[in-house]
C-alpha positions in Angstrom: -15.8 17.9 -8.0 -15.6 16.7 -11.3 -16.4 12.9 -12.9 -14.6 9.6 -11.9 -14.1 10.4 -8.3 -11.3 13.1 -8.8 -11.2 16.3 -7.3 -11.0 19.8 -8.9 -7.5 21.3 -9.6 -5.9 17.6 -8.9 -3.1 16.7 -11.6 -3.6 13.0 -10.6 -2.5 10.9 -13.5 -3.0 6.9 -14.0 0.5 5.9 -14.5 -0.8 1.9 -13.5 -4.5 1.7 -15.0 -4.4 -2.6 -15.0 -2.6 -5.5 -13.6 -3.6 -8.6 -15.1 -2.7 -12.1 -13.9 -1.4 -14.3 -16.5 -3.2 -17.4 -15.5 -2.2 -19.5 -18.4 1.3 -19.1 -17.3 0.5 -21.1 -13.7 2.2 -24.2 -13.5 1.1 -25.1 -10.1 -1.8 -23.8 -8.3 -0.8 -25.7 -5.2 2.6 -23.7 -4.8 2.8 -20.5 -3.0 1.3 -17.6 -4.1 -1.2 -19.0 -5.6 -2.6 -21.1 -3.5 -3.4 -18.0 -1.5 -7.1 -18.3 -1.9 -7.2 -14.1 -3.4 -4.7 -14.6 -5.6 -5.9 -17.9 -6.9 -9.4 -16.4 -7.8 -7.5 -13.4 -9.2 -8.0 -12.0 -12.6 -7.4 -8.7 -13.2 -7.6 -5.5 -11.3 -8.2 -1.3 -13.0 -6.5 1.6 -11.7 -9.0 4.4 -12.2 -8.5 6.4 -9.3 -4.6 8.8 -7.9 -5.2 6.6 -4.5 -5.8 2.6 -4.6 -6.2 0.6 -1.5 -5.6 -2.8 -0.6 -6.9 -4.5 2.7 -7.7 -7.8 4.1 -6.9 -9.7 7.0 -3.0 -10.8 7.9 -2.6 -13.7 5.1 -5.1 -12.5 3.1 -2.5 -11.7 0.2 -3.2 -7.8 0.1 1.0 -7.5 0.4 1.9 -10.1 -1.4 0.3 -9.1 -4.1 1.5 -5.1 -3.9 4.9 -6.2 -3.6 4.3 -8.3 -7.1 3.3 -5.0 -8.6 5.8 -3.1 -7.5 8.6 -5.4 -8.8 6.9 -6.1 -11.8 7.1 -2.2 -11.7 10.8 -2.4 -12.0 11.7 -1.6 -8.2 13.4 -3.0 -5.1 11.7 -6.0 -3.6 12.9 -4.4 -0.2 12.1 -1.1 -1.1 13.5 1.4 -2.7 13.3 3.3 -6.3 14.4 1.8 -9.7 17.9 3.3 -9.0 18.2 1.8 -5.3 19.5 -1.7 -5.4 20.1 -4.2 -2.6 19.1 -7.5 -1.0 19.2 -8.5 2.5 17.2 -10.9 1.5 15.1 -12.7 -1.4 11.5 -13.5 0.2 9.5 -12.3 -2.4 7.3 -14.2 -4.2 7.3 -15.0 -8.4 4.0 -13.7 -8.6 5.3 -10.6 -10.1 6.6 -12.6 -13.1 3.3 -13.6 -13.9 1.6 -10.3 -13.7 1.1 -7.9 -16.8 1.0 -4.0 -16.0 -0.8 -1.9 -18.2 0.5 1.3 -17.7 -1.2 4.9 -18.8 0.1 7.7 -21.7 1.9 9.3 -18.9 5.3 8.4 -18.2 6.0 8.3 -14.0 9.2 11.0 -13.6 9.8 9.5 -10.0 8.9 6.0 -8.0 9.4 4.2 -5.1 8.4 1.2 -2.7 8.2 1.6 0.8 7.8 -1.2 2.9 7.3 -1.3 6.3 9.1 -4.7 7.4 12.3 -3.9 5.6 12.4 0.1 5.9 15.9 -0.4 8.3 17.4 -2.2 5.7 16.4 0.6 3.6 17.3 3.4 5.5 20.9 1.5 6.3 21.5 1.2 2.5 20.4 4.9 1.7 23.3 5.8 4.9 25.7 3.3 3.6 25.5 4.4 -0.1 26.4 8.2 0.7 24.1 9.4 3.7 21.3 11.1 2.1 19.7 13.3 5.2 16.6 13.6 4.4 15.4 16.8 6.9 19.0 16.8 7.4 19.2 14.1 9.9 19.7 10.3 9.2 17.2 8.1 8.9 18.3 5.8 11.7 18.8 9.1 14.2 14.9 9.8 13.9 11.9 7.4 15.6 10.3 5.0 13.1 7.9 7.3 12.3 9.4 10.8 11.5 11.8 8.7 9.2 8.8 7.5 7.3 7.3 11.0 6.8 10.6 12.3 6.7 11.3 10.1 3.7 7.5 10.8 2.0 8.5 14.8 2.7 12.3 15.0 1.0 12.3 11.9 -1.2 8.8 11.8 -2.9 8.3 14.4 -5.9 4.8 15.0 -7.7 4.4 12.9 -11.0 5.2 9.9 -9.1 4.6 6.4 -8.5 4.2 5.4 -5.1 4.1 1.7 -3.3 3.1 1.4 0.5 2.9 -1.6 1.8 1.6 -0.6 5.3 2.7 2.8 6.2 0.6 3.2 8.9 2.8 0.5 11.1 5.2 3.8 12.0 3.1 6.2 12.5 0.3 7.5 15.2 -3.2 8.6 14.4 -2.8 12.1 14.0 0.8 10.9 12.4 -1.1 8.9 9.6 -3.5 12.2 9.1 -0.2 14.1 8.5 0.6 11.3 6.1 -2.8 11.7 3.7 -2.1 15.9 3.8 1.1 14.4 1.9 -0.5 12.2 -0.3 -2.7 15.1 -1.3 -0.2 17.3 -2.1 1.5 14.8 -4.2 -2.2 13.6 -5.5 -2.8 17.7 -6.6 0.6 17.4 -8.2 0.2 14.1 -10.4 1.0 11.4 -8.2 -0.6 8.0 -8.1 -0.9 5.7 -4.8 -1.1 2.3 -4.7 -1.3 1.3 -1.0 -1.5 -2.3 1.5 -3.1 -0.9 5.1 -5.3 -2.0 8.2 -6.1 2.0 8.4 -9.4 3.0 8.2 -7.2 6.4 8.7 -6.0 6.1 5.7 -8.2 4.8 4.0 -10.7 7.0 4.3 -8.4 9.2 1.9 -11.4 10.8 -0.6 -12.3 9.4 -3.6 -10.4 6.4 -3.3 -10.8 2.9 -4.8 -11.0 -0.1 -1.9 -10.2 -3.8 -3.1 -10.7 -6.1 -0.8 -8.9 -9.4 -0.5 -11.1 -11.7 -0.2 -11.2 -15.7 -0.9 -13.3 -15.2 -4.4 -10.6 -12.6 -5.0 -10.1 -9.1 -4.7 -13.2 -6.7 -5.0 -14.3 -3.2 -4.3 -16.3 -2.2 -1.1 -17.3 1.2 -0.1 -15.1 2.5 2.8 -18.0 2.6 5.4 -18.5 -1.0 4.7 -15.3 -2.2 5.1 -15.0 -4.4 8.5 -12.0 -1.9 9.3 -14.5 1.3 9.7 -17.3 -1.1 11.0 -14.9 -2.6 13.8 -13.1 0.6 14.9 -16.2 2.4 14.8 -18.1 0.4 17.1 -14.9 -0.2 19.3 -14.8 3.5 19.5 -18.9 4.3 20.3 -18.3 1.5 23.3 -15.1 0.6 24.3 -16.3 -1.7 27.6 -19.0 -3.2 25.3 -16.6 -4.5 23.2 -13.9 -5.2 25.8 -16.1 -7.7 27.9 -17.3 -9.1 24.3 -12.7 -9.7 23.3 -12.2 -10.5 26.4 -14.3 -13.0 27.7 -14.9 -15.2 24.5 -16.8 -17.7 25.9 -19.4 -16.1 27.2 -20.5 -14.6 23.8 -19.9 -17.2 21.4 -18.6 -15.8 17.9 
């Protein structure tokens, strides 16, 4: 294992190494984004590591702010790669206008967004454009999740760019673990991740950086302390425990 948190033998190259927020460019604090309590305490954040993760709670801004990096990027609000163009429709944000992307010495040879709310649209615009099979069957004729690993397997190349916004919402446990071999394999061949998930599946992916969204702004936590390890762990250790505890609120307090 060498320095930095990288592994032996891993081409993983920083193609994003910063995304700054231009605050002096805010006109309105009040307005959405940015009165989304993370991204209102936001400043900058540095992409040291192949695999960067994003979490918080639902609102917390975690995927509002990914999708600002990846259109700032230069891809497809909806998803999609530089190339892939098409709107079913506009409901992202203007953060990414006031973000600045620092980007490494390496030049990216392939990138994409994937995004789990709008992957149909996706897939329908990658049949309707020419029918690219990727595994040799459509997108729409597999389940949810073999189409998302079926995209990851055919569509991503190494010496990527890659955008998740919350890949795990296809897949099954041992479905997401087939998901980080993937990432490795892209990782070892000089891809970089920057990912939105509630896994603590995939986030446990080595070496990885963990921001948290929080309301003082994003920072990074060690994966055992994230509340996503802490809660499934203990769900998992005693299930009934924590059942009569969800399930009968009033009895326990907070």
């Amino acid at each position: 294992m060498t320095t930095g948190g990288r592994q032996s033998g891993l081409r993983a190259r920083n193609y994003l190494i910063q995304v700054e927020l231009l605050r002096d460019r805010v006109e309105n604090w009040g307005n959405y984004p940015f009165a989304v309590p993370a991204i209102q305490a936001f400043d900058r954040l540095t992409f040291d590591k192949p695999v960067t993760f994003l979490i918080g709670e639902n609102g917390s801004g975690k995927s509002t702010l990914l999708e600002a990096i990846a259109v700032a990027w230069g891809l497809n609000a909806e998803g999609g790669s530089r190339d892939l163009r098409f709107t079913t429709r506009e409901s992202h944000s203007d953060l990414y206008k006031y973000l600045l992307l620092a980007r490494g010495r390496h030049r990216a040879g392939d990138q994409f967004f994937l995004r789990a709310e709008s992957f149909y649209n996706l897939a329908t615009t990658i049949e309707d454009l020419g029918g690219t099979r990727y595994g040799n069957i459509s997108l729409h004729e597999q389940s949810h999740g073999e189409s998302f690993l079926a995209l990851v397997t055919n569509r991503f190349n190494g010496s990527g760019f890659y955008v998740l916004d919350e890949p795990e919402a296809a897949l099954s446990p041992s479905r997401q673990m087939s998901l980080l071999a993937l990432m490795h394999d892209l990782v070892t061949d000089g891809a970089q991740f920057v990912i939105a998930t509630h896994s603590p599946i995939l986030m446990a992916y080595p070496h990885a950086t963990i921001f948290q969204m929080s309301d003082d702004g994003p920072f990074e936590i060690p994966y055992r302390e994230t509340e996503h390890f802490l809660v499934t762990r203990r769900f998992l250790e005693d299930p009934e425990t924590m059942l009569e505890i969800v399930l009968n609120p009033d009895l326990y307090g907070d």
